[in-house]
Backbone as a printed PyTorch tensor [residue, N CA C, xyz], in Angstrom:
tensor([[[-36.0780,  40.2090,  -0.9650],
         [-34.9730,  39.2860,  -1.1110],
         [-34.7810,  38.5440,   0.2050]],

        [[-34.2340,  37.3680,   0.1000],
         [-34.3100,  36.2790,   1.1500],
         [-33.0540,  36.4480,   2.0130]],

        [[-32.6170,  37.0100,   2.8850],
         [-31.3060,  36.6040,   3.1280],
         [-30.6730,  35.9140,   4.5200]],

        [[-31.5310,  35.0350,   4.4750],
         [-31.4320,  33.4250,   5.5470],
         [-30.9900,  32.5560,   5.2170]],

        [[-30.7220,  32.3900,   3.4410],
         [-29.9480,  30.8840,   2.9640],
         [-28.6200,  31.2740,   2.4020]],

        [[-27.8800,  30.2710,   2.3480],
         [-26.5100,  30.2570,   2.7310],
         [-26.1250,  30.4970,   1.3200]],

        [[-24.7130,  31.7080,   0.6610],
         [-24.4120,  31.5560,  -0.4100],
         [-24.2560,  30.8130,  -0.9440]],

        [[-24.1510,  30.2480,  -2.4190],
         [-23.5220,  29.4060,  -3.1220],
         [-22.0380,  28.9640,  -3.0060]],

        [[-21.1410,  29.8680,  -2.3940],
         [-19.8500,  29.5310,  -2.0760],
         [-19.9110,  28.7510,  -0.6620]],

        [[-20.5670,  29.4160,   0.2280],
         [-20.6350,  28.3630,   1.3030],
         [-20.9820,  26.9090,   1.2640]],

        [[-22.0410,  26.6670,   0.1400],
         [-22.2200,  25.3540,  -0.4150],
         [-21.2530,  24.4490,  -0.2100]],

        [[-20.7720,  24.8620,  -1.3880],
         [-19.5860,  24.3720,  -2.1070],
         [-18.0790,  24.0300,  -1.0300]],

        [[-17.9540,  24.9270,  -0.0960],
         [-16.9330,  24.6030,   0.6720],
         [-16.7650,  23.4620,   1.5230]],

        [[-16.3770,  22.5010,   1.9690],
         [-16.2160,  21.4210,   2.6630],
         [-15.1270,  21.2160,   3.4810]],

        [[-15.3380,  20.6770,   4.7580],
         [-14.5150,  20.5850,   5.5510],
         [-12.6250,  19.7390,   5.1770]],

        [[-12.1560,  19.1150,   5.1120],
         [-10.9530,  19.0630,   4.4940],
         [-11.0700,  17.1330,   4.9350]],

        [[-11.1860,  16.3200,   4.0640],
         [-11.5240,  15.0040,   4.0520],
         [-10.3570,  14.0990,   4.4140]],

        [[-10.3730,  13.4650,   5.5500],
         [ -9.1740,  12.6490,   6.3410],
         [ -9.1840,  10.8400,   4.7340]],

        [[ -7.8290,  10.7840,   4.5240],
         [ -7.1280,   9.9390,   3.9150],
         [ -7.9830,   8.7410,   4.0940]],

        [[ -8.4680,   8.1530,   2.7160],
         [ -8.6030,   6.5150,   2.8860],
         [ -8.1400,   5.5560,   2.0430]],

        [[ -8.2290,   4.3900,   2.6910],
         [ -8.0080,   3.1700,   1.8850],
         [ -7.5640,   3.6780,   0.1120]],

        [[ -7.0370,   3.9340,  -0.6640],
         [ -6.6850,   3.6370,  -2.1620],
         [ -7.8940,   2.5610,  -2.5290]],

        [[ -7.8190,   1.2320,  -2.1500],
         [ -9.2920,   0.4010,  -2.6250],
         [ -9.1910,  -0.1340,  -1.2680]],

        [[-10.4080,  -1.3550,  -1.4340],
         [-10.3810,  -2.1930,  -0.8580],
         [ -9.3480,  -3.5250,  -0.6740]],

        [[ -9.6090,  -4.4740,   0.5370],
         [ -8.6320,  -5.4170,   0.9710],
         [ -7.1600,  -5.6780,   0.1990]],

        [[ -6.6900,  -4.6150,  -0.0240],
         [ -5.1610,  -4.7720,  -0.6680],
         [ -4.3340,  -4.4370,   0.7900]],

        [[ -4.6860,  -4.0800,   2.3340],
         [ -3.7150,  -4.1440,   3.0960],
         [ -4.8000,  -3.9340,   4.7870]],

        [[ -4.2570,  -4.8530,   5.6070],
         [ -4.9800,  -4.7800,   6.8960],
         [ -4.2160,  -4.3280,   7.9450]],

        [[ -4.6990,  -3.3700,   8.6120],
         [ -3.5920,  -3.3110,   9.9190],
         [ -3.6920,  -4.3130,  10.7400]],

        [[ -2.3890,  -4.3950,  11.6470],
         [ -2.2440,  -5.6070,  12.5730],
         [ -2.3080,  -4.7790,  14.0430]],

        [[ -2.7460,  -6.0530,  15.0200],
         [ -2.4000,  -4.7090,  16.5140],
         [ -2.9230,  -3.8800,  16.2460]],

        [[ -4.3750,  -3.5130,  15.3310],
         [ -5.3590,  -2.1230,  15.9070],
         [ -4.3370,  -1.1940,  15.6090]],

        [[ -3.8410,   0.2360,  15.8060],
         [ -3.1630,   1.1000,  15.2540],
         [ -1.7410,   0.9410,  16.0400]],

        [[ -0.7460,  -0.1390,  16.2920],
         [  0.4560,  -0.1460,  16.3740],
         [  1.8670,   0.4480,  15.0480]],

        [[  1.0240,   0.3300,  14.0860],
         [  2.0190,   0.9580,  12.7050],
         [  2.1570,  -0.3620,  12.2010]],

        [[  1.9700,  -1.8840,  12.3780],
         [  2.4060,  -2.9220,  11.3300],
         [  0.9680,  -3.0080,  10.6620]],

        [[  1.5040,  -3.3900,   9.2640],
         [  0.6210,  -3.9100,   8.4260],
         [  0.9030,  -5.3210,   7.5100]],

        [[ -0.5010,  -5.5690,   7.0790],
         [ -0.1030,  -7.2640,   6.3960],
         [ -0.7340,  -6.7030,   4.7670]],

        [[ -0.4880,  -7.4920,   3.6980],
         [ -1.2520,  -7.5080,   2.8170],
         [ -2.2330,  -8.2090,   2.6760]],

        [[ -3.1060,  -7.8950,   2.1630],
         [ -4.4430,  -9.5090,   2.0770],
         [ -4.5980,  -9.9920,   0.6740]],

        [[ -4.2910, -11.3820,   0.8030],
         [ -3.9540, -12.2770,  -0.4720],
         [ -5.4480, -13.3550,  -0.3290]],

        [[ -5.3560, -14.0560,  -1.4940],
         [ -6.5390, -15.3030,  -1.8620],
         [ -5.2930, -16.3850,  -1.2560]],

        [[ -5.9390, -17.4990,  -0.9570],
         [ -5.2050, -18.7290,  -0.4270],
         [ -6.5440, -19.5380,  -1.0960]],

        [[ -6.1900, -20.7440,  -2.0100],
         [ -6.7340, -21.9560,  -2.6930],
         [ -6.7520, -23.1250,  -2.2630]],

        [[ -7.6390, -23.5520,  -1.0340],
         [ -7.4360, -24.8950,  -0.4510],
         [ -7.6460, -25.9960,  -1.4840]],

        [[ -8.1170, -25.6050,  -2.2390],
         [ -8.0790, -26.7580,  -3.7010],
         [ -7.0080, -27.0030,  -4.2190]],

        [[ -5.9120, -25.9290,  -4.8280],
         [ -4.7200, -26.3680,  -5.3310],
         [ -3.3430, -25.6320,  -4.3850]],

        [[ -3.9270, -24.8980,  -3.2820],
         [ -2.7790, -24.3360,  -2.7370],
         [ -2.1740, -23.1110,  -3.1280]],

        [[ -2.6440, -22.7220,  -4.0370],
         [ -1.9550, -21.3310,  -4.3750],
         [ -2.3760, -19.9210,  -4.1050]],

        [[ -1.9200, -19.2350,  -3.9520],
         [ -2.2490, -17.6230,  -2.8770],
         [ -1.6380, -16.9290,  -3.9880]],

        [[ -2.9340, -16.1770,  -4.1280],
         [ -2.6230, -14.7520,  -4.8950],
         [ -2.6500, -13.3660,  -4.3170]],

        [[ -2.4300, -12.2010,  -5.1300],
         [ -2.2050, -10.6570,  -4.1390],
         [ -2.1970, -10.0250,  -5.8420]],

        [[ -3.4040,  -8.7980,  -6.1660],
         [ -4.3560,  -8.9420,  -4.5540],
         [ -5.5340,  -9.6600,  -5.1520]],

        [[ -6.3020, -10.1250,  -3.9730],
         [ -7.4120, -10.6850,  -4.0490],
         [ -8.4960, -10.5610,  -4.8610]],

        [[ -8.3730, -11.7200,  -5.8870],
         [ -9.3520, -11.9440,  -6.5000],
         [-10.9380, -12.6060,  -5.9270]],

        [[-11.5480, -12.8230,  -7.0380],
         [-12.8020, -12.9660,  -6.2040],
         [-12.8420, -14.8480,  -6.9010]],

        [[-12.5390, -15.6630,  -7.4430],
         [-11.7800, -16.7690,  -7.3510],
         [-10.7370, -17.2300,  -7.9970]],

        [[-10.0530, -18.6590,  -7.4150],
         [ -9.3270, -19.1620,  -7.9240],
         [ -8.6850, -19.2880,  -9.6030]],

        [[ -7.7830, -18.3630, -10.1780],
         [ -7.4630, -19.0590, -11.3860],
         [ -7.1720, -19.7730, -12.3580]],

        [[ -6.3520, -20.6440, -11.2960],
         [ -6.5090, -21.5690, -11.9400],
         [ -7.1080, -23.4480, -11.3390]],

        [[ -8.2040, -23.3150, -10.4910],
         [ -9.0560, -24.2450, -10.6670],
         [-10.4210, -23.6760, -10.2820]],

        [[-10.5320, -22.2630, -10.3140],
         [-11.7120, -21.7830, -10.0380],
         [-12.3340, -21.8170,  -8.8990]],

        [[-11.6970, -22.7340,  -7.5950],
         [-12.0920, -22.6740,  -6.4880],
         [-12.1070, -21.3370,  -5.7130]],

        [[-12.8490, -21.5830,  -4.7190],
         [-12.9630, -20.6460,  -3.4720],
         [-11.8450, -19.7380,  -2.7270]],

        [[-11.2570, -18.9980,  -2.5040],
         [-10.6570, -18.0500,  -1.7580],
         [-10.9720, -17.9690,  -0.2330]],

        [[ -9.8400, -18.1010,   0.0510],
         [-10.0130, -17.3840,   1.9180],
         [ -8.9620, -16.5700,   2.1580]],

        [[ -8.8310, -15.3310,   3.0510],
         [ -8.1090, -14.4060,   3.1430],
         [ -7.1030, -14.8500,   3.7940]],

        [[ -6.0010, -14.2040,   3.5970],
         [ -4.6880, -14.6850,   4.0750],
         [ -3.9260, -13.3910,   3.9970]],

        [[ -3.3490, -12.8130,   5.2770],
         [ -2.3420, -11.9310,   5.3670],
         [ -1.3680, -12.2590,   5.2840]],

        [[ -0.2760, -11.5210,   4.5000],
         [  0.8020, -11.8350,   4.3390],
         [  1.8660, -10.4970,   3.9560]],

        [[  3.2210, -10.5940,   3.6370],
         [  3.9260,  -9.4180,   3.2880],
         [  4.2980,  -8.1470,   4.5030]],

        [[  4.0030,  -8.9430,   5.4760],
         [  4.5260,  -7.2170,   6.6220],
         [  5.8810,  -7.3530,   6.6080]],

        [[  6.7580,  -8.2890,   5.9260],
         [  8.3750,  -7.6480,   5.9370],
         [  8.8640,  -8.9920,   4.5470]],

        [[  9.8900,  -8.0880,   3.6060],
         [ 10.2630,  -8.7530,   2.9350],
         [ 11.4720,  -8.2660,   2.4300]],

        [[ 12.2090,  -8.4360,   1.2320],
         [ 13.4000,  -7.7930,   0.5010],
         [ 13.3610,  -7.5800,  -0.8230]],

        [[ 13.4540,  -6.4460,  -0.9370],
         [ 13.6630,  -5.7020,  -2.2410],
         [ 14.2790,  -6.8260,  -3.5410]],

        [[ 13.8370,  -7.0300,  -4.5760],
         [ 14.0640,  -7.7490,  -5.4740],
         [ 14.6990,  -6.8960,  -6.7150]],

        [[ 14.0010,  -5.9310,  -6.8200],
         [ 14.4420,  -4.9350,  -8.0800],
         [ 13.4620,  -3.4360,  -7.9880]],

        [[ 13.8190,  -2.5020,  -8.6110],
         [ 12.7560,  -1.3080,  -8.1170],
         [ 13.8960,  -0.4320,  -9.5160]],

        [[ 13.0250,   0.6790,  -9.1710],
         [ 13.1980,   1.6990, -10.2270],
         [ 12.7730,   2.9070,  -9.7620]],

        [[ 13.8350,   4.0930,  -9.6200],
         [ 12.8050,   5.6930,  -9.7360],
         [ 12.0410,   6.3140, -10.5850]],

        [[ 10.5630,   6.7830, -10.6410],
         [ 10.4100,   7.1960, -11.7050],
         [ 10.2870,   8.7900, -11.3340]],

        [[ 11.1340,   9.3390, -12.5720],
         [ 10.8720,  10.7160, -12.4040],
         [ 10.2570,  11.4140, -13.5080]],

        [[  9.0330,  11.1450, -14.2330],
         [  8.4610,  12.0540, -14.8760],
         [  7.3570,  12.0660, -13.9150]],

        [[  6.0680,  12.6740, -14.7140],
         [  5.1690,  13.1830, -13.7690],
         [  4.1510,  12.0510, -13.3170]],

        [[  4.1310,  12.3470, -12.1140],
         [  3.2240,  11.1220, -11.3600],
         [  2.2130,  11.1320, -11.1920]],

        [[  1.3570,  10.2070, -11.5410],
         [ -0.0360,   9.9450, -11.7170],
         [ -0.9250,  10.3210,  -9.9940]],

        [[ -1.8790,  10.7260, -10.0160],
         [ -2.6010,  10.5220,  -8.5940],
         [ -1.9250,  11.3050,  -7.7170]],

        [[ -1.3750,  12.5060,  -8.1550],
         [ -0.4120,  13.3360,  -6.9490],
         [  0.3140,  12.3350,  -6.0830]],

        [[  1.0870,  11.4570,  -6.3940],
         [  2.1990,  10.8550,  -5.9680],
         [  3.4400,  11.7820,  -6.1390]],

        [[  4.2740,  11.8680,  -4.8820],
         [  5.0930,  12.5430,  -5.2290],
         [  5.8710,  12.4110,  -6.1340]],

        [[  7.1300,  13.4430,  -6.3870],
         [  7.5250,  13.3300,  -7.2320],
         [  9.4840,  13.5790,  -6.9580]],

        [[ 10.3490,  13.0310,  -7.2630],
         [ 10.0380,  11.2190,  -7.8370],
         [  9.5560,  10.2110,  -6.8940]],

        [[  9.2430,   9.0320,  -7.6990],
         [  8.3520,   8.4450,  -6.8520],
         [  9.2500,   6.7080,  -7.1390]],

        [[  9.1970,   5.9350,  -6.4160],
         [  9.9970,   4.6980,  -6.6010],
         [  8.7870,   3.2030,  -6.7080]],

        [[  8.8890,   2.4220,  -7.3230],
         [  8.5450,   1.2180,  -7.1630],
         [  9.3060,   0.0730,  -7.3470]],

        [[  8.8480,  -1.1610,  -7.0330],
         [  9.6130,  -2.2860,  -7.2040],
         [  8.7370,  -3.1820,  -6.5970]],

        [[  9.4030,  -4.6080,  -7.2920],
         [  9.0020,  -5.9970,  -6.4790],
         [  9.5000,  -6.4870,  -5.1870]],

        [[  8.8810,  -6.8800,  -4.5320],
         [  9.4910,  -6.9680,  -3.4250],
         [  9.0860,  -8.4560,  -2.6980]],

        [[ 10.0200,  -9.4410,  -2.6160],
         [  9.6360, -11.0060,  -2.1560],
         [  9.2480, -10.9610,  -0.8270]],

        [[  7.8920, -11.1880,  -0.5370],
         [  7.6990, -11.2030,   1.0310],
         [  8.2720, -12.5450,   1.4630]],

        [[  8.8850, -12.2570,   3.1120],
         [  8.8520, -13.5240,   3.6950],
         [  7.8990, -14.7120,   3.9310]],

        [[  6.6710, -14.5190,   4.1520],
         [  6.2140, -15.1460,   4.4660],
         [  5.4290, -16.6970,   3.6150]],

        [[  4.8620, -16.1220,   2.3220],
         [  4.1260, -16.9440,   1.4430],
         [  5.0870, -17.0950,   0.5480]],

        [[  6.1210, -16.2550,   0.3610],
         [  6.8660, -16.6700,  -0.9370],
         [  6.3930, -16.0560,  -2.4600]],

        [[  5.4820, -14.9540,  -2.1420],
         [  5.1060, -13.6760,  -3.4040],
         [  6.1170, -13.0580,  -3.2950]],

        [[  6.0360, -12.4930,  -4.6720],
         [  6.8120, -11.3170,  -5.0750],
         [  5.5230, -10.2890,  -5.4790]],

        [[  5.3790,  -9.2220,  -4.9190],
         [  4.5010,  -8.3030,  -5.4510],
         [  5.2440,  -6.9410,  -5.7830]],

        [[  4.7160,  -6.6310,  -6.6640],
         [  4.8760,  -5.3110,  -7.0190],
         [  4.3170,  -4.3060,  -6.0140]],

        [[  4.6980,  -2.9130,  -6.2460],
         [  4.3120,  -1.8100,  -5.1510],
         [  4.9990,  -0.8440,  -4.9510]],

        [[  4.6080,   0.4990,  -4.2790],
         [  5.2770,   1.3190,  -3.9470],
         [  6.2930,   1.5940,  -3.4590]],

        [[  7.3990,   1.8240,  -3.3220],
         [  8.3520,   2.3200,  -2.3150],
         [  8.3280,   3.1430,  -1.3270]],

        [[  8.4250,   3.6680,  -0.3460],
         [  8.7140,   4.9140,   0.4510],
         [  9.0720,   5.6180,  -0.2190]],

        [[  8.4690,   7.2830,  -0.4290],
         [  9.4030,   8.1480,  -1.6390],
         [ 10.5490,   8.7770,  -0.2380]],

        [[ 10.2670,   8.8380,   1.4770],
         [ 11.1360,   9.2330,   2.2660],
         [ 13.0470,   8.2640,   1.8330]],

        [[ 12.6560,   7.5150,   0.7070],
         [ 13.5330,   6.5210,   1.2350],
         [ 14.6150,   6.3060,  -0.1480]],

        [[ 14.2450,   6.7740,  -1.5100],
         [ 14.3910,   6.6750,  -2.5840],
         [ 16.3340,   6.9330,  -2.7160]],

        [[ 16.7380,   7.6170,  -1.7930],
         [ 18.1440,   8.0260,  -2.0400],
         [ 19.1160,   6.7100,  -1.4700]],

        [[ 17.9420,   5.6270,  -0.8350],
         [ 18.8290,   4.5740,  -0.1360],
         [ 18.1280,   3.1270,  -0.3450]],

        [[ 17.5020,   3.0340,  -1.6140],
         [ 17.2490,   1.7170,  -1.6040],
         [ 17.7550,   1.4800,  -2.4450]],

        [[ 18.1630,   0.0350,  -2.5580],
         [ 19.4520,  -1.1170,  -3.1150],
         [ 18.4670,  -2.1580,  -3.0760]],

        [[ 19.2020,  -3.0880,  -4.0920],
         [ 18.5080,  -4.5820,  -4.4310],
         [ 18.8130,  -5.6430,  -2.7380]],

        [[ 18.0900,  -6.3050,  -2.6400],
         [ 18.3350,  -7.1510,  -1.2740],
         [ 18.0670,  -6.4520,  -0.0290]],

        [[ 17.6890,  -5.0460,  -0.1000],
         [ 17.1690,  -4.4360,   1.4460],
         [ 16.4650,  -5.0390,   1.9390]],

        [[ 16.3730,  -4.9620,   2.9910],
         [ 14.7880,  -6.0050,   4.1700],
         [ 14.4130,  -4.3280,   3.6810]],

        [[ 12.6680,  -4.6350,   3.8300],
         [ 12.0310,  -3.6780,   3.8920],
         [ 10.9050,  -4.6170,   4.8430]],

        [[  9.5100,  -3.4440,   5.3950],
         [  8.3810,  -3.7620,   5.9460],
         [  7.4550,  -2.8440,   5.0500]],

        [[  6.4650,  -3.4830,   5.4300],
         [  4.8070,  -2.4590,   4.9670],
         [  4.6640,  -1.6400,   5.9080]],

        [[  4.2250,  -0.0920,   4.8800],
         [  3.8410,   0.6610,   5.8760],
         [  2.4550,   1.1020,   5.1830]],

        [[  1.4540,   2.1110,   6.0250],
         [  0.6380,   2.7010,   5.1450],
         [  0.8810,   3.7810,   5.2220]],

        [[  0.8240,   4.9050,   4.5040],
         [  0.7720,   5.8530,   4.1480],
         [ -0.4120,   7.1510,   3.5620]],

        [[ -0.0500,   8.6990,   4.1220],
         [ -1.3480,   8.9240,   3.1550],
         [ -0.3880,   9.8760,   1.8480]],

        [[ -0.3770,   9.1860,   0.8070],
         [  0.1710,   9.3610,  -0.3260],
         [ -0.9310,   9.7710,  -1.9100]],

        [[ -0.6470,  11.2910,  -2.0550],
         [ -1.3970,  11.1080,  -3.4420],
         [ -3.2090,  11.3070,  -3.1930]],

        [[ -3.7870,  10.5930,  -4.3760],
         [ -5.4310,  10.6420,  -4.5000],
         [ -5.9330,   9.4170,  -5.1720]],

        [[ -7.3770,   9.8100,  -5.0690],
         [ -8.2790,   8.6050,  -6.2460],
         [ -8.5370,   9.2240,  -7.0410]],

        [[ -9.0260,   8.4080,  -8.5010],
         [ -9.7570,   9.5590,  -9.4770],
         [-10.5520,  10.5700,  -9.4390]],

        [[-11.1520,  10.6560,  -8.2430],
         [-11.4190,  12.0900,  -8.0860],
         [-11.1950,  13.2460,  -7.2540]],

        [[ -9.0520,  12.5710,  -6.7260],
         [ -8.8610,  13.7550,  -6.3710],
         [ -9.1230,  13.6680,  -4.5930]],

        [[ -9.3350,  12.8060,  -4.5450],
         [-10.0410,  12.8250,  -2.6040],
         [ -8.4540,  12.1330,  -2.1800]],

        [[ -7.7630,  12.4680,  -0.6910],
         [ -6.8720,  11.9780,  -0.3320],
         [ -6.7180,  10.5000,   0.3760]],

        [[ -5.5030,   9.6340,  -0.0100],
         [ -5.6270,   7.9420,   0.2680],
         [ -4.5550,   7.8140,   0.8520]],

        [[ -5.1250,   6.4730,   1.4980],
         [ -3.7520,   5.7670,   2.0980],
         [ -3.6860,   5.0380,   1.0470]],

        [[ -1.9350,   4.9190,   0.7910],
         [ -1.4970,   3.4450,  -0.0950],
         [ -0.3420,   2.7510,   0.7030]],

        [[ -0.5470,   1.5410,   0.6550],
         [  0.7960,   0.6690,   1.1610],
         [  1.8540,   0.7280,   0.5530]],

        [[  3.2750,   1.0600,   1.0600],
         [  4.3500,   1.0600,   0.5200],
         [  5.0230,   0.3660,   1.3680]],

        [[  6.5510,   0.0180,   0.6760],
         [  7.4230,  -0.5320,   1.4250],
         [  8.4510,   0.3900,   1.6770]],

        [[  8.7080,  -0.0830,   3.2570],
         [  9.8460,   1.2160,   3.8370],
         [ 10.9870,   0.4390,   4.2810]],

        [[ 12.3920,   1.1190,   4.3680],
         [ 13.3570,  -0.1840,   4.6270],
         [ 13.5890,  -0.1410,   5.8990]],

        [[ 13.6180,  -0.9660,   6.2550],
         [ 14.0140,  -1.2860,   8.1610],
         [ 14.9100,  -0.7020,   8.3660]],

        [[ 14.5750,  -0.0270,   9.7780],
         [ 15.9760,   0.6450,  10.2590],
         [ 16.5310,  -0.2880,  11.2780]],

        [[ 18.1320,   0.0340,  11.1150],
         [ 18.3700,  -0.9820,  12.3140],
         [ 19.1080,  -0.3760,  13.5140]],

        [[ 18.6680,  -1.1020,  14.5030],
         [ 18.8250,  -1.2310,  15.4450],
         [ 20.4000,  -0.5380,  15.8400]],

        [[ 20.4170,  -0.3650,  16.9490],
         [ 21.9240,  -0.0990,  17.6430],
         [ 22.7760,  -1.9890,  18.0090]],

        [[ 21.7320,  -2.8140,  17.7790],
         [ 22.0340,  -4.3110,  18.5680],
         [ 21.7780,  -5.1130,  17.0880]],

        [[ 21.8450,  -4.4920,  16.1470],
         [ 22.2390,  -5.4600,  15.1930],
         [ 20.6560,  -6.4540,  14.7060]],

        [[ 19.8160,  -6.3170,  15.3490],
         [ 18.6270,  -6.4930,  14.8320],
         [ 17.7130,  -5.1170,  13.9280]],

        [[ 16.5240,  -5.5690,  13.5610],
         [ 15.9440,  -4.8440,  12.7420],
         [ 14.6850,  -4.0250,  13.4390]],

        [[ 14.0730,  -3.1400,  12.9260],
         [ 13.2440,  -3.0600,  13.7530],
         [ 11.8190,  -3.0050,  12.1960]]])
């Protein structure tokens, strides 16, 4: 009998897999690892219109796409808790809503902060954060972008 190769359980065991991306270009960090993030949208130099998230072209004139960040701070439009059971080991309860970014003038749908669920109201400023929240379909751990609400300041600004 051989006993130089490694059990079958040792196989099988794997080191413990650090959080990624949920998909691709749905959010870019800004400042290298400072904590802000942008979303990445299509922008249509043909008719002007910016979508989220990024398609691969234009819908409605079929033109070309170029990336455009947008969404690192906006205000809560409407949201909802959901408390049955959450898909992708999202916690539980878990919040979403639309949320109007400042910048382009989208409203996107998206996560909430679940740290935050006992204090969000319609009209909050919120920002993007990333997070490692939940899994992919098979279970491996992700970051997803959510929105978290600004805390403020002692001086009456936001941070």
């Amino acid at each position: 009998m051989n006993h130089d190769k490694a059990s079958p359980a040792a196989k099988i065991a794997s080191p413990p897999q650090s959080p990624q991306p949920v998909a691709r270009d749905l959010y870019q960090a800004l400042d290298g690892d400072a904590g802000r993030y942008a979303l990445v949208a299509g922008h249509c130099s043909g008719c002007g219109r910016h979508f989220y998230p990024l398609p691969g072209r234009c819908s409605s004139c079929h033109g070309p796409l170029t990336r455009a960040l947008f969404g690192e701070r906006g205000s809560i439009y409407s949201f909802t808790v959901v408390r049955t059971r959450a898909p992708f080991g999202l916690p539980e309860p878990y919040a979403v809503g639309y949320v109007d970014a400042e910048d382009l003038g989208l409203r996107v749908f998206g996560l909430l902060d679940p740290g935050c669920i006992d204090r969000l109201s319609v009209g909050a400023p919120v920002r993007l954060d990333v997070l490692p929240l939940g899994g992919d379909a098979e279970g491996r751990p992700c970051l997803r972008p959510v929105f978290t609400l600004c805390r403020q300041s002692g001086k009456g600004g936001e941070q």
